[in-house]
Structure formats: C-alpha cells, structure tokens
C-alpha positions in Angstrom: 52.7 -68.8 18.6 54.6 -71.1 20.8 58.0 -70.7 18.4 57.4 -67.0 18.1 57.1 -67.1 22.3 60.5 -69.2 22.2 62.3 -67.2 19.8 61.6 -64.2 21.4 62.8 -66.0 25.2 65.1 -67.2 23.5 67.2 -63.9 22.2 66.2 -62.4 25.7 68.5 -64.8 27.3 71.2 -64.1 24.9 71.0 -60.6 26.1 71.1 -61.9 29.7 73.7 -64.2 29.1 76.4 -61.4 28.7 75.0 -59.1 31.5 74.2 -61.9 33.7 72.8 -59.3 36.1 76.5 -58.4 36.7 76.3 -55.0 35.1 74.5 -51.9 35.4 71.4 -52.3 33.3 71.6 -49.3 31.2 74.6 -49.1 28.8 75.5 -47.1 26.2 77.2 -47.4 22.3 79.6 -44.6 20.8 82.9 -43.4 20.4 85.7 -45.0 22.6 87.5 -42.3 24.5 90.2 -44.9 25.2 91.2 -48.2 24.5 91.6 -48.3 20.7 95.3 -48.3 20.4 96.6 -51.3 22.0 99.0 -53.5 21.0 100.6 -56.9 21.6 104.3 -58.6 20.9 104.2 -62.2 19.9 107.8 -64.1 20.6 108.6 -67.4 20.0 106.9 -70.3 18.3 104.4 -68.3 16.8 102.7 -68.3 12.6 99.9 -66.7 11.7 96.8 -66.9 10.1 97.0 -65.1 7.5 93.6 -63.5 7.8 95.0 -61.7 11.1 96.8 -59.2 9.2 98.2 -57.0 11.4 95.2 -56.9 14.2 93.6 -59.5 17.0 91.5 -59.2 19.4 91.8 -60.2 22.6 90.1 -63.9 22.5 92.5 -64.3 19.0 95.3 -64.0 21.2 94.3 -66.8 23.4 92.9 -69.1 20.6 96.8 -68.2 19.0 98.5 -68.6 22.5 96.5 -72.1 23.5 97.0 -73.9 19.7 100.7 -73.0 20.0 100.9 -75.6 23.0 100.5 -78.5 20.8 98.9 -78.4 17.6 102.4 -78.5 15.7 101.1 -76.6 13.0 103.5 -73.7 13.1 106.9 -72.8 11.2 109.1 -73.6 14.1 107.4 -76.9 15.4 109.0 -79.6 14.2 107.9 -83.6 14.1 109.8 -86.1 14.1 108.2 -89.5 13.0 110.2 -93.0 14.0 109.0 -96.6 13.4 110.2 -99.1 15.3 111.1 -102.8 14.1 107.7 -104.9 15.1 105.7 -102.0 15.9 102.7 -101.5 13.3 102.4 -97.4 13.9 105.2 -94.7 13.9 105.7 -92.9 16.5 105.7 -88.7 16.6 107.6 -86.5 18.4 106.7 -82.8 18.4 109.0 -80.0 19.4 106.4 -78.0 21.3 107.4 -74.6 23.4 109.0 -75.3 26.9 107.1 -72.6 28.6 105.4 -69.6 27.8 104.8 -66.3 29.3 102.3 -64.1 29.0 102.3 -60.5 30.2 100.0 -58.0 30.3 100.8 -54.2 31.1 97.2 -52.5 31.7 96.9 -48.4 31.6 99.2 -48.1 29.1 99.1 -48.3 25.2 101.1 -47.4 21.8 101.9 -43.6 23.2 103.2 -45.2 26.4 105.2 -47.9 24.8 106.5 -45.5 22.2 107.9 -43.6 25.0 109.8 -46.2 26.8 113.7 -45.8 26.2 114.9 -49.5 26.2 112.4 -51.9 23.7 115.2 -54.4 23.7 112.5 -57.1 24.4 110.5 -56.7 21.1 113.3 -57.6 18.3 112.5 -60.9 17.1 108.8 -60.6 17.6 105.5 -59.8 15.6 104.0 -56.9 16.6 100.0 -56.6 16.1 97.0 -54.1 17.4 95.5 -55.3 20.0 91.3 -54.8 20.0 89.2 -55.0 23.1 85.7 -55.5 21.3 83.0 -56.0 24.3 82.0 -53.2 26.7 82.1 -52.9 29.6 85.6 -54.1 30.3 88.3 -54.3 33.3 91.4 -56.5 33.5 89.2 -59.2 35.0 87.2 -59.6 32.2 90.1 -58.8 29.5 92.2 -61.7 30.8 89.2 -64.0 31.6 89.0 -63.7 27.6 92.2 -64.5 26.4 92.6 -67.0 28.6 89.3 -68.9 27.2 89.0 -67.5 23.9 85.5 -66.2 24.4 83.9 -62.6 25.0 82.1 -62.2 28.6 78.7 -62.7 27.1 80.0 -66.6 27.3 82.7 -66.9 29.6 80.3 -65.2 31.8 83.0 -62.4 33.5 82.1 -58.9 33.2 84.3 -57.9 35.5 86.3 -57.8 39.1 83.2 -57.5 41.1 79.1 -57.2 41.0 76.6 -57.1 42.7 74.2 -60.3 43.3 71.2 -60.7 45.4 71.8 -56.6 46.5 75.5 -58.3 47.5 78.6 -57.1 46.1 80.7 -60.2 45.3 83.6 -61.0 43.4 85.1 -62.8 40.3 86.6 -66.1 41.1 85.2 -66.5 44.5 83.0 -69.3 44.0 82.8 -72.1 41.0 79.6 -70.3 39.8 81.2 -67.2 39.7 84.1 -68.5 38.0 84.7 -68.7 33.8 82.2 -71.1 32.3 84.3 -71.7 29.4 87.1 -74.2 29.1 90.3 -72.0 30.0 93.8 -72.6 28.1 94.4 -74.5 32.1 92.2 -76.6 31.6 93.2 -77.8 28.1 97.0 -78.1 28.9 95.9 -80.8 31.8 94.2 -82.5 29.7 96.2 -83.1 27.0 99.7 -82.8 29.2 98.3 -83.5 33.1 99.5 -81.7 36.4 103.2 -83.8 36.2 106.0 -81.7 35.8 103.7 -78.9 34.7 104.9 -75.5 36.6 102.2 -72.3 36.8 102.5 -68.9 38.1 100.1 -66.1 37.8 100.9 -63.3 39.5 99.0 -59.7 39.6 98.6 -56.7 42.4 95.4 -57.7 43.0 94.0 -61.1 44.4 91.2 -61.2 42.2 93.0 -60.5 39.2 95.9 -62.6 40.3 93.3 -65.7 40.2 92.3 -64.6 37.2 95.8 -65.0 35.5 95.4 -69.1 35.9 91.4 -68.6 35.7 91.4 -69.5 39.1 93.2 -73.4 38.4 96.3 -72.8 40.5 97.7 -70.9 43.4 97.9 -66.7 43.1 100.6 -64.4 43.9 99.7 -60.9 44.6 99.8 -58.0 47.0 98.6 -58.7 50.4 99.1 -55.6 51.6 101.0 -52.1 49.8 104.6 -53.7 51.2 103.8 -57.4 51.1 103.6 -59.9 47.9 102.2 -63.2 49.1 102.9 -66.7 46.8 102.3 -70.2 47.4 105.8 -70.3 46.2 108.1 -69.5 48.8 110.6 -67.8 45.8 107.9 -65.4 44.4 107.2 -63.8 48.5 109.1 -60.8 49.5 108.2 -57.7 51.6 109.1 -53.8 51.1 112.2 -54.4 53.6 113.2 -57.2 50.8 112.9 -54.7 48.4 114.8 -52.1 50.2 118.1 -55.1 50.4 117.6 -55.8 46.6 118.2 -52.0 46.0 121.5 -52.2 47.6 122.6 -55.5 46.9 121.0 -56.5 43.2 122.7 -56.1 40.1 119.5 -55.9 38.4 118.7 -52.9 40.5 121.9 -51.1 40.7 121.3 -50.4 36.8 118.9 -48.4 37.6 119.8 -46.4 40.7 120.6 -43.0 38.7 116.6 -43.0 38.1 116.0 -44.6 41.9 117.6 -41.4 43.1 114.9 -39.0 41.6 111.5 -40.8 42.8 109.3 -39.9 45.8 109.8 -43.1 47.8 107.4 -42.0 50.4 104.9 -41.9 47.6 102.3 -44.5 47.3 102.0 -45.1 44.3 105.9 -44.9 43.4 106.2 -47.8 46.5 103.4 -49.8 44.5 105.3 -49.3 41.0 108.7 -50.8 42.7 107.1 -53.3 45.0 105.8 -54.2 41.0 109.1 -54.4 39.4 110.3 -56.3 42.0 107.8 -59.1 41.7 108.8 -59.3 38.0 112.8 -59.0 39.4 111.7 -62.6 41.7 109.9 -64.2 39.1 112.9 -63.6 36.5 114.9 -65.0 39.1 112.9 -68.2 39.4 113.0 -69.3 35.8 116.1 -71.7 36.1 114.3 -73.8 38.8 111.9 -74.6 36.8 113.7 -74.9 33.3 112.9 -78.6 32.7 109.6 -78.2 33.6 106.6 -77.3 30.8 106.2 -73.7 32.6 103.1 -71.5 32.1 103.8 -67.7 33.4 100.9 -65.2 33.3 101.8 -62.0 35.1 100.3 -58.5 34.8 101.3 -54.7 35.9 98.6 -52.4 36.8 100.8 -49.3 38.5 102.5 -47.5 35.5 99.4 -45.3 34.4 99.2 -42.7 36.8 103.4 -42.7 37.0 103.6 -43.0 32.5 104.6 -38.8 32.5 107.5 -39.7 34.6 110.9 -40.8 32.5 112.6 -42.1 35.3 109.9 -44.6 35.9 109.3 -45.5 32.0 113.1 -46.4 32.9 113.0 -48.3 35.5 110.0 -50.6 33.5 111.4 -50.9 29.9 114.5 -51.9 32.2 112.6 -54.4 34.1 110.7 -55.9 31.6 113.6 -56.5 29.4 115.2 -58.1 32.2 112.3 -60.6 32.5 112.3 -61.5 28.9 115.8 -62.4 28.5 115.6 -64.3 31.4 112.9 -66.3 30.1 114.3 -66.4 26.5 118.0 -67.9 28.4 116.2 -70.7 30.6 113.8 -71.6 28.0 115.4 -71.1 24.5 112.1 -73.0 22.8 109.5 -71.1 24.9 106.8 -68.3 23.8 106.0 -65.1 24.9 103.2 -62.5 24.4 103.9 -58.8 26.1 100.2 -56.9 25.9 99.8 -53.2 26.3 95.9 -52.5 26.4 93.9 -49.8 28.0 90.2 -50.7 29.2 87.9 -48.9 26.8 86.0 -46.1 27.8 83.2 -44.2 26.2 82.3 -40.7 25.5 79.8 -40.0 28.4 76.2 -39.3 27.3 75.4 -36.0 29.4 71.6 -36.3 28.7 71.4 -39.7 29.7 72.6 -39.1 33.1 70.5 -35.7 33.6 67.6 -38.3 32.8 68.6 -40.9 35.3 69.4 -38.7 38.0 66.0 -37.0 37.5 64.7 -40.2 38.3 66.7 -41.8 40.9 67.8 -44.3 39.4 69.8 -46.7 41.5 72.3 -47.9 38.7 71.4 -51.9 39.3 67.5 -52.4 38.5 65.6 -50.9 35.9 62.1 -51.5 37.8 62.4 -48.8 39.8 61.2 -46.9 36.7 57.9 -46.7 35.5 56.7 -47.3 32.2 57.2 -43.5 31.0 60.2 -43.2 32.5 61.7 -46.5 30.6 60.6 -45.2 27.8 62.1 -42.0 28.3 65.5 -43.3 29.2 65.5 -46.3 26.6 64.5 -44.0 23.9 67.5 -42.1 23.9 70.0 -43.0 21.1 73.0 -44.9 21.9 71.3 -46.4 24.7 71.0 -50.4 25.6 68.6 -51.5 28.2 68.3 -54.7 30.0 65.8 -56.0 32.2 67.6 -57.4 35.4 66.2 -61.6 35.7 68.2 -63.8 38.2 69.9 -66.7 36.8 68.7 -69.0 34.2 65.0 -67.7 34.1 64.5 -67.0 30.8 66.0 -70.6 29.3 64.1 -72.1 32.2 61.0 -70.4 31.7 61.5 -71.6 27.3 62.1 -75.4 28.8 59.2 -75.4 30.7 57.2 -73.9 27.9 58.7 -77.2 25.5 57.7 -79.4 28.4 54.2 -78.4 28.6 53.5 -78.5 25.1 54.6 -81.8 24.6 53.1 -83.0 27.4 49.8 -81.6 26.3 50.5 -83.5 22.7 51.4 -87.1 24.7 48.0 -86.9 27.0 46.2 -85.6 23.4 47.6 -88.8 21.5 46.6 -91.3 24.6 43.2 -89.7 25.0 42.4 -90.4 20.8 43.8 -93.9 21.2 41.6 -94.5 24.2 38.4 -92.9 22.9 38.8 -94.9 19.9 39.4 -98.8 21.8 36.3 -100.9 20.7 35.1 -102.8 23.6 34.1 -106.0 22.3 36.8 -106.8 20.5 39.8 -105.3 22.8 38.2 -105.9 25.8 38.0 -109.5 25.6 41.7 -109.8 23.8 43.4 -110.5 27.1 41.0 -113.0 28.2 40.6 -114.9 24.7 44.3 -115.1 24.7 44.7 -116.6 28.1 42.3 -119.3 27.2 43.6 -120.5 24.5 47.1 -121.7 26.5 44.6 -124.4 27.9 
C-alpha cells in the first residue's frame, strides 16, 4: 500500500513539477494554430548528430550550442597535442570558437523569413526546423530552454510572469524564481572562469533581457519606448541617438529609401528602429571585445505586427546581415545560431470555455469548483487538469511518508530485541564483567 501511496505522490509531483502553480490549471491538447514552422541557421563550428536530421528542438539547440564550447568533437575543432622534453604528459590545445552569438527573432517564422529580400547571412550555414514541443510557451520560457537544455517541466520557467501567493511575480526576480537547471553560463565559468570572458544579452524587455544570460550577467533592454539601458556604456543610446545615426551612419543611410516611407510617429515603427539600432551598437562593439571569449544572446520581438510591410522586412534582413558579418569579421572562428520561432498556439476549445465561464471559474485554482463541476470540465476531451499545491508538497508529503515508515520499523526492531533480553543472564553481564578486572 505504502509503494502504491508513493507512486501515485510521486507522478503527482511530476505533474506539478512543470506547472509549478505557474500556469492556469486547466490546459488543453490539439492542433497548433501556430508555431510549427520555425526554423534555425547554425554558422560556424558546428557537426551534427546525425540522428538530427534536418529538425531540433529547442533544448537540442542549446545541448548543440553549449558542447560546441569545448568538447572538440566537431569537423572544424582542431587539437593540437605537444610533449615537452621532461614532462611525463602531452599537452592539448584545442581550437575552440572565439565567441558565439545567438539570436533569436520571435513572431516570425519560415513565411516571414521567406519574404525577407537580403538572406545574405545564411550562406555557409545549416539550416534546420526548429520545434517548440512544451505548451504553454512565451519567449521566457523558449530561451530559458535552450539556454539549459531542458523543457520548463525541469528548468522550472513557464513563462515571463505568474502568479504566486494570489501575487503576480516575475521570471528572474528572485533565485527561486530563477532556472533550476545548470544554464550554458554556468558551464562556460566553470570550465573557462569569469577572466577575459565578455557577455551581452540584450532583449526589449527586462525580463527577457535577463533571461538571455539566465539571469548570470548584466541586461540590456528598453527602459522606456526611446531609451535602451546597458551596463555597458557602448550598448546605451536614446531615440535622439537614433535620430543622429540616421543622418550620420553608413549603416543607416543604406537604408534611407525605405526610412522615407514609415510612420515615424508610430509606435510600434519607433520600437522596430529603436530595435535595429540596438543590433546597429552591438555590431559596433564587436572589435572591443575581439580577444575576448565573447558570448552574445540578443533577441527581436517588434517585427510581427510590422512583417506585411516590405520596407521594414528591408530594413531587418538589412540589419541582421549587418550584425552577422560583423561578427563573422572580428571573430573569424566564432559560432552563430539565427532562430526564427513563433510561440505555439492552440486551436481554442469553444465548449471548454462556455463550461468555465458558466462556472466562474477564476483561471488560477481549480477548488473553486465542486466535485460535479470538475468533473464536468475535466471530462471534456483534450483537456488536462491540475490541482494547484504550493511548492514542494507532494515530494514532501512522500518523504515524510518514508520517514514514518521506517521509523515505525526501527522502534518495531528495538521493541522485539527488548522483549526478548533474558534478565538473569543480561542483567547481570555488566556487573559480572566489572568484577572480574579485580
């Protein structure tokens, strides 16, 4: 009984370990509605498993991207073994990757990219499909996986923000809400250490900005609609920067026949070329940091609602060419992944929601139902329910239920043992021996 009990805790917490009370507690299964035609260029040092064909998925890409570091298993890595006259062992020299860069355009897939006018920046690389396979799924939570190599129901983030305690909190904002899987940051100081080791990740927002270094080193991001704040003094620039660079850039001259026919007083056209511009700075910054081992993680978030717009598919095939010959010129060995993924989305379930509007359900706790009513809503096909526990209850709830039972046997064994002690031998043993030493 006590095994079945644990087993059955056991899977429970499973369950919980990938909500982690961090998502609404009824989900649903079917058909993706977006998100199944992503893709991903690999640049660089990079070879293959051959049993990736031509699709990964998202923790792939960071297993690939972290054991490209140093492993020195790949086509172009090359070792070089010396032994020196009275030294017993050779030593090796590997020919790792110099920097790498990782970029990842959200909101846009295979129809966007196929639509972009300069793809310059993909000869010389492997293109792959790129599969998201855990729902639900944001940027946070995408990234937060490639960067450890493990799905949310491990690394434990299910997205930007949730609500805790009846609380909305967010990713990142304290160590326990942080990943709780070794990141590809925390592997590269170990095996390399924080000397000449140079790291920007860079996003508009500041949660997903932390993200991009899993929260390991300083953020760039948008402060405010015209102002990109940095810990680097190169990377921060404001709208009115922007606005120079326009007149004065060469980078953005190239592009001022498709300048001319955008809506500057549009948001989200400002948010798109306050974008371009970050990517413009941290191009700009790659020679400074050349003999450096240099880890770039940057993201774009502002092309979806702008994709139907040629001028701006433009102005970012333009840009993000820009950035990877710059990178490919001050780090000739270095590796680069460009990522463009949508979030998947399912096919709403119209009778699901008629059920849970019916009975007020508040999208965070399923006891607010009764027993008919869970039965009602967890009945429906395609539907996965979760029972909301705090924390660790259910593993703690399983150790305490080990504990007790093997308590029970320890005072069960000394109670036999006791019960069975025949007084007039092992009573007097202590004193018969103690009276012989005289």
């Amino acid at each position: 009984m006590l095994l079945a009990l644990s087993q059955a805790i056991d899977e429970q917490h499973l369950i919980e370990a990938y909500f982690r009370g961090r998502t609404n507690q009824v989900q649903t299964t079917g058909d993706l509605l977006q998100g199944e035609d992503n893709l991903v260029f690999l640049g660089g040092n990079i070879n293959l498993d051959k049993n990736y064909k031509s699709e990964i998925d998202v923790t792939e890409l960071g297993d690939i991207l972290v054991r490209s570091l140093w492993l020195g298993t790949y086509d172009k890595t090359k070792m070089a073994i010396q032994t020196n006259e009275g030294e017993a062992e050779p030593r090796y020299e590997y020919d790792f990757p110099t920097a790498n860069l990782f970029m990842a355009n959200f909101g846009v897939d295979r129809e966007h990219f196929e639509k972009l006018p300069n793809q310059e920046f993909t000869q010389d690389t492997l293109p792959l499909d790129l599969a998201v396979r855990f729902y639900p799924a944001d940027e946070v939570s995408v990234v937060s996986s490639v960067l450890t190599g493990a799905t949310p129901r491990l690394h434990g983030i299910t997205a930007a923000r949730w609500t805790q305690n009846g609380e909305p909190v967010e990713a990142f904002s304290t160590s326990d809400r942080s990943v709780s899987e070794l990141s590809m940051y925390d592997l590269v100081k170990a095996q390399i250490g924080l000397k000449n080791l140079h790291v920007v990740g860079a996003a508009t927002g500041k949660v997903l900005a932390k993200t991009m270094t899993a929260n390991q080193f300083g953020a760039s991001y948008f402060e405010s609609p015209h102002k990109f704040t940095s810990d680097s003094d190169e990377l921060s620039f404001t709208w009115e920067t922007l606005l120079k660079s326009m007149e004065n850039d060469e980078v953005w001259k190239n592009v001022r026949t498709n300048l001319a026919n955008l809506d500057l007083n549009s948001n989200e056209v400002e948010l798109f070329l306050m974008e371009m511009e970050y990517l413009n700075q941290v191009a700009k910054s790659f020679d400074a940091h050349k003999d450096e081992l240099s880890l770039y993680s940057l993201s774009t978030t502002t092309l979806e609602p702008l994709a139907h717009n040629e001028d701006v598919l433009t102005i970012f095939s333009y840009f993000t060419d820009h950035l990877i010959q710059a990178f490919q010129q001050a780090y000739p060995e270095g590796n680069y992944q460009v990522a463009f993924l949508k979030k998947p989305a399912l096919e709403p379930q119209p009778m699901l929601e008629t059920k849970l509007a019916g009975y007020n359900y508040n999208g965070q706790n399923l006891n607010t139902l009764n027993y008919a009513q869970l039965d009602d809503v967890c009945g429906t096909d395609g539907v996965v329910c979760v029972t909301k526990m705090e924390g660790d209850t259910f593993r703690t709830y399983q150790i305490s239920v080990w504990l007790l039972f093997w308590a029970g046997v320890a005072t069960l064994a000394f109670s036999c043992y006791f019960c069975g002690l025949d007084f007039s031998q092992d009573a007097t043993l202590y004193t018969t021996w103690v009276a012989s030493e005289y």
